[in-house]
C-alpha atoms as an extended CHARMM CRD file, in Angstrom:
* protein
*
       154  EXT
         1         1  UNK       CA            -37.6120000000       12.1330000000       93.3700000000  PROA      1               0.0000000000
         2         2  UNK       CA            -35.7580000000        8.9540000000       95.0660000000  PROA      2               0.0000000000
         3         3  UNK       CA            -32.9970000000       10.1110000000       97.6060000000  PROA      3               0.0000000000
         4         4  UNK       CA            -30.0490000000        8.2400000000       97.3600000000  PROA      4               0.0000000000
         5         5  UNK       CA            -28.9360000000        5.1700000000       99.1380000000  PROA      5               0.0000000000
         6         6  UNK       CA            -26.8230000000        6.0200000000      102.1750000000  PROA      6               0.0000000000
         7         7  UNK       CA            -23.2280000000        5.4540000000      101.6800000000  PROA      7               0.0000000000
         8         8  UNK       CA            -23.0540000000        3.1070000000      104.7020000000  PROA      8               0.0000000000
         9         9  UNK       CA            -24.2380000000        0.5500000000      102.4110000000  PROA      9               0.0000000000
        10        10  UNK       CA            -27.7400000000       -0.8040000000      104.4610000000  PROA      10              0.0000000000
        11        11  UNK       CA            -30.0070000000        0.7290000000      101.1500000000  PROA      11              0.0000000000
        12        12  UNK       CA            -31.5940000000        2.6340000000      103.1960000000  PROA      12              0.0000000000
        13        13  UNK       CA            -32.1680000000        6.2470000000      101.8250000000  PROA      13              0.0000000000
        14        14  UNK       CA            -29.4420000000        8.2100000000      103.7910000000  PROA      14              0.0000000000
        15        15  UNK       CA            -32.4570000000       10.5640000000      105.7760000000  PROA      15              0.0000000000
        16        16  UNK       CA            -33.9380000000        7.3660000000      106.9940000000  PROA      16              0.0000000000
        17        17  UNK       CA            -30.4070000000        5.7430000000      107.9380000000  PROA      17              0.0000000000
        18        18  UNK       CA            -27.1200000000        7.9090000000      108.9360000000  PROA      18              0.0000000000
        19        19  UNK       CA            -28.9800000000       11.1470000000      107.8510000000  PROA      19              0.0000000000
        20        20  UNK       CA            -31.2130000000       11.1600000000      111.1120000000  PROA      20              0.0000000000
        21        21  UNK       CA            -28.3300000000       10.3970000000      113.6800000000  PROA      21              0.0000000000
        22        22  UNK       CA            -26.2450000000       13.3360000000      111.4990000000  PROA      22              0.0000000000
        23        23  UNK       CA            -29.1580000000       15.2570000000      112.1050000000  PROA      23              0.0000000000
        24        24  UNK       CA            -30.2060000000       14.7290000000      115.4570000000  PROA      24              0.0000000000
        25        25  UNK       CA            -26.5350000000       16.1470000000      116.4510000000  PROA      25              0.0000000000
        26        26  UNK       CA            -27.1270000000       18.7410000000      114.1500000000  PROA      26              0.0000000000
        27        27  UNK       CA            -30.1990000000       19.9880000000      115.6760000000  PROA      27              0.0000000000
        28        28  UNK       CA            -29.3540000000       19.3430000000      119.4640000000  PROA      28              0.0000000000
        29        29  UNK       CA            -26.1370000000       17.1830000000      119.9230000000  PROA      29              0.0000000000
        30        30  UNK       CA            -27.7940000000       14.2430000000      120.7670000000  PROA      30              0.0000000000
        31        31  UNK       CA            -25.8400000000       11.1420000000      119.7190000000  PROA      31              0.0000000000
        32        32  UNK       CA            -28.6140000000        8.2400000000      119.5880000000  PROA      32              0.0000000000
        33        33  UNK       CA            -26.6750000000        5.0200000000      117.4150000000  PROA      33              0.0000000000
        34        34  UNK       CA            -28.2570000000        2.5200000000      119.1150000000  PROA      34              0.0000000000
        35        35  UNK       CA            -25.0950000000        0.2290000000      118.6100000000  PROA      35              0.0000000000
        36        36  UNK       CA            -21.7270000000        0.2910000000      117.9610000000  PROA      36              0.0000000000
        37        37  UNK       CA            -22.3780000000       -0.5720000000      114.3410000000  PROA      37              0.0000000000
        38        38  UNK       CA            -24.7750000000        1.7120000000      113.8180000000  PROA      38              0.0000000000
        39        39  UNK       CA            -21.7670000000        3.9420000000      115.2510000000  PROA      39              0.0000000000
        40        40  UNK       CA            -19.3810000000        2.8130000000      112.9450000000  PROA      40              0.0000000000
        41        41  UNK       CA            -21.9740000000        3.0750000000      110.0810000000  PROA      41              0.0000000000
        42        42  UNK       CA            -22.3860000000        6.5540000000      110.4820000000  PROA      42              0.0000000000
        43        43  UNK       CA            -19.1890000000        8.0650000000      111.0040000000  PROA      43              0.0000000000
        44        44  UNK       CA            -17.9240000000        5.9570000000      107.6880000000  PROA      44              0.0000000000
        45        45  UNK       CA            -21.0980000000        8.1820000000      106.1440000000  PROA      45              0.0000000000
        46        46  UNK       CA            -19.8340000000       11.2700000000      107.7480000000  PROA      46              0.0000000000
        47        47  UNK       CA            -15.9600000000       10.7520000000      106.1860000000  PROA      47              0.0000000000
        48        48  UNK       CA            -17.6420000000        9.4040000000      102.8420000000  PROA      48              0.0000000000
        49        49  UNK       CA            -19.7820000000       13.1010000000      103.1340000000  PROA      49              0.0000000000
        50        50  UNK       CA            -16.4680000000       14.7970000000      103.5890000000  PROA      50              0.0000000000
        51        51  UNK       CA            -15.1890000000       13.6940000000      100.1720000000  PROA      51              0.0000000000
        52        52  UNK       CA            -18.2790000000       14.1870000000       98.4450000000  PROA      52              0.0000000000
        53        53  UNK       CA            -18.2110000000       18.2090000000       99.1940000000  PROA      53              0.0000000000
        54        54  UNK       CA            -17.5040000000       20.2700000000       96.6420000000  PROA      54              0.0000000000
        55        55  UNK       CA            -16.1860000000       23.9660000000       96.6850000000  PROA      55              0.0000000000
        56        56  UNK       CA            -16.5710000000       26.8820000000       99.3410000000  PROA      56              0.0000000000
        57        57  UNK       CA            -19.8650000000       28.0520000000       98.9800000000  PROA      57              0.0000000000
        58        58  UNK       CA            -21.8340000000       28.7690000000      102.2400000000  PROA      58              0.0000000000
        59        59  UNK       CA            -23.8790000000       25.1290000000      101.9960000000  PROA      59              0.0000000000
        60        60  UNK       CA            -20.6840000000       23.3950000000      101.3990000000  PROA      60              0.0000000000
        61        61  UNK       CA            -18.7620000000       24.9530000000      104.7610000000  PROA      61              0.0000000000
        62        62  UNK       CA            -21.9260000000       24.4670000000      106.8030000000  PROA      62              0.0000000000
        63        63  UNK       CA            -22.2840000000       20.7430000000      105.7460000000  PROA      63              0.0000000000
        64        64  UNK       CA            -18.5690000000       20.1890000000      106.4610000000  PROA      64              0.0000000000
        65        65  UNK       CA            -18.2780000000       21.7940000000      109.6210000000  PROA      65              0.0000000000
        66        66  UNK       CA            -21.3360000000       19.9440000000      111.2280000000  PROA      66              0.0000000000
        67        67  UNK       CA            -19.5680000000       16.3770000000      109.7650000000  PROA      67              0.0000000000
        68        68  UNK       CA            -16.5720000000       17.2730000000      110.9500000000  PROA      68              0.0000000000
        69        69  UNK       CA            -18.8210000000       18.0300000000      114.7400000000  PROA      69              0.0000000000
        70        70  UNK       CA            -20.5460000000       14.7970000000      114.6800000000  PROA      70              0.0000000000
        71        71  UNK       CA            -16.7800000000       12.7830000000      113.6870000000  PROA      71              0.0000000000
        72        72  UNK       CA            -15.6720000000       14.7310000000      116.6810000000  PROA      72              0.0000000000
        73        73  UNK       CA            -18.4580000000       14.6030000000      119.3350000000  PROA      73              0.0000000000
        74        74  UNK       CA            -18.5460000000       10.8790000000      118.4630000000  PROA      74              0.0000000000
        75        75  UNK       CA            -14.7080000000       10.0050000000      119.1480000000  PROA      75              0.0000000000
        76        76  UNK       CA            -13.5270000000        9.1710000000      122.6040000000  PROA      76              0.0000000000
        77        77  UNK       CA            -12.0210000000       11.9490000000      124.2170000000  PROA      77              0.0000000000
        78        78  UNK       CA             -8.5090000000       10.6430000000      124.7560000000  PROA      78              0.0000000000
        79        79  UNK       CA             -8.1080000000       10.1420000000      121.2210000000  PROA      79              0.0000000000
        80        80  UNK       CA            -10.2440000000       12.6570000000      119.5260000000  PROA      80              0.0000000000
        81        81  UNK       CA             -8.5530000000       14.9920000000      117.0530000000  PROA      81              0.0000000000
        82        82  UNK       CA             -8.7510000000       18.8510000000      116.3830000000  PROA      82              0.0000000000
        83        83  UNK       CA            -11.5280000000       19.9500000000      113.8020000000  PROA      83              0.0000000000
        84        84  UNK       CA             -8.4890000000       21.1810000000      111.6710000000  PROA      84              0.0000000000
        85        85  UNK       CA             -7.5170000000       17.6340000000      111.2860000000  PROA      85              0.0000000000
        86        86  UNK       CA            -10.5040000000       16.2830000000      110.0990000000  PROA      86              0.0000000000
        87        87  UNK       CA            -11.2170000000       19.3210000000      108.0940000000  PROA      87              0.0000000000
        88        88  UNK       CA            -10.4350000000       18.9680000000      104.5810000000  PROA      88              0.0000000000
        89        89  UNK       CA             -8.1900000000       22.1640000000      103.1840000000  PROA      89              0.0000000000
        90        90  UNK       CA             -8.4300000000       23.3390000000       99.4460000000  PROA      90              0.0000000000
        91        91  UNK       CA             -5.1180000000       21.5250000000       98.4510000000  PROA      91              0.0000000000
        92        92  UNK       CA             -5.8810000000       19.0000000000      100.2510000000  PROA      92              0.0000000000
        93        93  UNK       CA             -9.2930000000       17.4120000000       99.9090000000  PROA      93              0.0000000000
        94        94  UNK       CA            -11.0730000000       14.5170000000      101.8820000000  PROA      94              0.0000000000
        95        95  UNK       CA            -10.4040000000       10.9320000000      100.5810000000  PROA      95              0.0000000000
        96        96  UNK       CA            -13.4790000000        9.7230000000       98.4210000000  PROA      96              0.0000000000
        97        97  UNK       CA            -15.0310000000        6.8580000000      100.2200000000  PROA      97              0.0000000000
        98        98  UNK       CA            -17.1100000000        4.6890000000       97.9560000000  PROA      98              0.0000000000
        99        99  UNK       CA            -17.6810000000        1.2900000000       99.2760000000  PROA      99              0.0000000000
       100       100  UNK       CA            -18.2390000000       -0.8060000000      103.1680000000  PROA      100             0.0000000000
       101       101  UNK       CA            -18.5370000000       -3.6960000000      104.1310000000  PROA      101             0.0000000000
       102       102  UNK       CA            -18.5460000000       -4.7180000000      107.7060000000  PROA      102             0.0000000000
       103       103  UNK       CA            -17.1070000000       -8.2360000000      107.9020000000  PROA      103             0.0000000000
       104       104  UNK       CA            -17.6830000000       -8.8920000000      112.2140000000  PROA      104             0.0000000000
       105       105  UNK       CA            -19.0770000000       -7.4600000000      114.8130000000  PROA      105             0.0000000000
       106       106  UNK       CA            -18.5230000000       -8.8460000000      118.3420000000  PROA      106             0.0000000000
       107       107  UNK       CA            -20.4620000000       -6.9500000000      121.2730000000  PROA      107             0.0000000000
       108       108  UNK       CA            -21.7220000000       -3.4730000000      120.6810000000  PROA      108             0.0000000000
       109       109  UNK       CA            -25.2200000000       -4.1160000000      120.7100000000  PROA      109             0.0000000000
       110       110  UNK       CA            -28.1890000000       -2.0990000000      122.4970000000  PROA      110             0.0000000000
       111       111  UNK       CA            -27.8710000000       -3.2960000000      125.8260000000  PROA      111             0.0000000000
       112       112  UNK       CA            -24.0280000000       -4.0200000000      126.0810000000  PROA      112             0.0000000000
       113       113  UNK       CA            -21.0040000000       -1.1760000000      126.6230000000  PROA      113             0.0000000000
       114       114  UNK       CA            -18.1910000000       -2.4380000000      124.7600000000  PROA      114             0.0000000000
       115       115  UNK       CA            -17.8370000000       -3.8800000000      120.9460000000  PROA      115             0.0000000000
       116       116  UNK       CA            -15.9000000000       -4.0120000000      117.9220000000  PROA      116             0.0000000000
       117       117  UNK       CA            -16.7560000000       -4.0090000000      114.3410000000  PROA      117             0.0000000000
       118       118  UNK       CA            -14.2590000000       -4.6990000000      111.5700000000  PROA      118             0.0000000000
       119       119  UNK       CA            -14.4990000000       -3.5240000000      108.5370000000  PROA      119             0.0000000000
       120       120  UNK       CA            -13.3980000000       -2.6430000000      105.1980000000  PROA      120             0.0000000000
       121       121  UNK       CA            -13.7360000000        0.4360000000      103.1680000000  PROA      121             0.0000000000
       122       122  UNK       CA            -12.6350000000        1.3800000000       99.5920000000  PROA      122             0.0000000000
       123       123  UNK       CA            -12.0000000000        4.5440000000       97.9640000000  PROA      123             0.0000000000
       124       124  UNK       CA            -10.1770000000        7.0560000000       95.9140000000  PROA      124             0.0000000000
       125       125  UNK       CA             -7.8450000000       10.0520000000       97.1080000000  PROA      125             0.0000000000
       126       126  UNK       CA             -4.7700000000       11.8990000000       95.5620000000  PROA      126             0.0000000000
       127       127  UNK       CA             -2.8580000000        8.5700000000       94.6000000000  PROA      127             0.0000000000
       128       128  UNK       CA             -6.0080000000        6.6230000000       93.3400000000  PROA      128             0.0000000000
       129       129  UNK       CA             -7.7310000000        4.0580000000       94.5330000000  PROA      129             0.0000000000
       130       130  UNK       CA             -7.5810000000        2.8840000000       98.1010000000  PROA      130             0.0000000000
       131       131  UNK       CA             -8.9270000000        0.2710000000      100.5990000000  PROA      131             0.0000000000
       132       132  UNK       CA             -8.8300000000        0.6560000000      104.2280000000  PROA      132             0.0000000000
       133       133  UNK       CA             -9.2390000000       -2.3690000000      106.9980000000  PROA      133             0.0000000000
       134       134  UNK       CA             -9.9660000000       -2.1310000000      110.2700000000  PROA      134             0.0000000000
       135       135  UNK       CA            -11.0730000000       -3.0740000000      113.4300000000  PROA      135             0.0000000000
       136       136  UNK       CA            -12.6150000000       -0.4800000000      115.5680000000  PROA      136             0.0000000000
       137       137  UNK       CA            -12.9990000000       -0.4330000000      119.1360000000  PROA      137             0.0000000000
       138       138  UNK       CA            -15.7550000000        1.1480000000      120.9710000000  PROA      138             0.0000000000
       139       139  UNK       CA            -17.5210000000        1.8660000000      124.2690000000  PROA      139             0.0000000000
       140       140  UNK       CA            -20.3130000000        3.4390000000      125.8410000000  PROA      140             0.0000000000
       141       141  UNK       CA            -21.0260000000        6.2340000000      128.4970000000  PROA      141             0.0000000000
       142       142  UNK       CA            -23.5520000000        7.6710000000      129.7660000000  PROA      142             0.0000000000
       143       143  UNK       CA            -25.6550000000        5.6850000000      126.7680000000  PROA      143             0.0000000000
       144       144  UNK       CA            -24.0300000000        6.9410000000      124.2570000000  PROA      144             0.0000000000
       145       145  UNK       CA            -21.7090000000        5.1380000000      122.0280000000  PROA      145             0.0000000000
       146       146  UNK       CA            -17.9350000000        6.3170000000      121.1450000000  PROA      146             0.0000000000
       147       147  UNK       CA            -15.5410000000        5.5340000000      118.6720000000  PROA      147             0.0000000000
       148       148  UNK       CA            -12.0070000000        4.7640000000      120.8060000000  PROA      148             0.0000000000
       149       149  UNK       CA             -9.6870000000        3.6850000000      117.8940000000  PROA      149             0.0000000000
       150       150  UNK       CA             -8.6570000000        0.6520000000      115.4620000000  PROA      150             0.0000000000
       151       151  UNK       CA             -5.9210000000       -1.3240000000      114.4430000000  PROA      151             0.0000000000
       152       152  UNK       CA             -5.3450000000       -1.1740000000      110.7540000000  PROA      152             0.0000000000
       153       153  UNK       CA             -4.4010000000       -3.5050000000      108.7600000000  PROA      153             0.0000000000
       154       154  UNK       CA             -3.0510000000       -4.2710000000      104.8520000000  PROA      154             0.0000000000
């Protein structure tokens, strides 16, 4: 059986793209994107994994608390919010991200500590359809890279 492309939209199959940085927090807490992309990449995964859970069965609790872990352990710490916010509640479920494209990147890469990417993102939530712009800032410390925050825009 064929695994799935990875949401972040590279065609990679997600265990070979956003799936092993997910997983390497998962097991350890490592955080190992390489660059801020590959940052941004992955935590778009992580939210578009958030609206694809289904239901309160053990699996689906365990798979949304470690997202909601990585989304957390990956945003700077003056701006990171509670695991209640990111958690999605039964009346109130995650948006359903279906779609990215990242339109620049400037910095970010292996051997720099600063970047930004922008992007765009489209999905569905409670009031249909939806498409979210921005451009993220992010730095790195200690090696590892961090989501700071973004200016969106219409």
């Amino acid at each position: 059986m064929t695994e799935a492309p990875c949401p972040c939209g590279l065609g990679l199959p997600y265990p070979e793209c956003c799936g092993r940085l997910h997983a390497a927090h998962a097991a350890d807490g490592s955080l190992t994107a390489p660059t801020a992309e590959a940052l941004m990449r992955s935590r778009y995964t992580a939210f578009a994994r958030l609206g694809e859970v289904e239901g309160a069965g053990a699996t689906g609790a365990a798979d949304v608390a470690a997202t909601v872990a990585y989304l957390r352990a990956t945003w700077a710490p003056e701006h990171r919010p509670s695991t209640a916010e990111l958690t999605p509640g039964p009346g109130d479920p995650a948006p359903a991200f279906t779609r990215l494209a990242v339109l620049a990147v400037e910095g970010g890469g292996p051997f720099q500590d600063v970047g930004e990417v922008e992007f765009a993102a489209v999905g569905r939530g409670p009031e249909g359809r939806f498409r979210l712009h921005e451009r993220s800032r992010f730095r790195r410390e200690s090696g590892v890279w961090l989501y700071v925050d973004g200016d969106v825009t219409a």
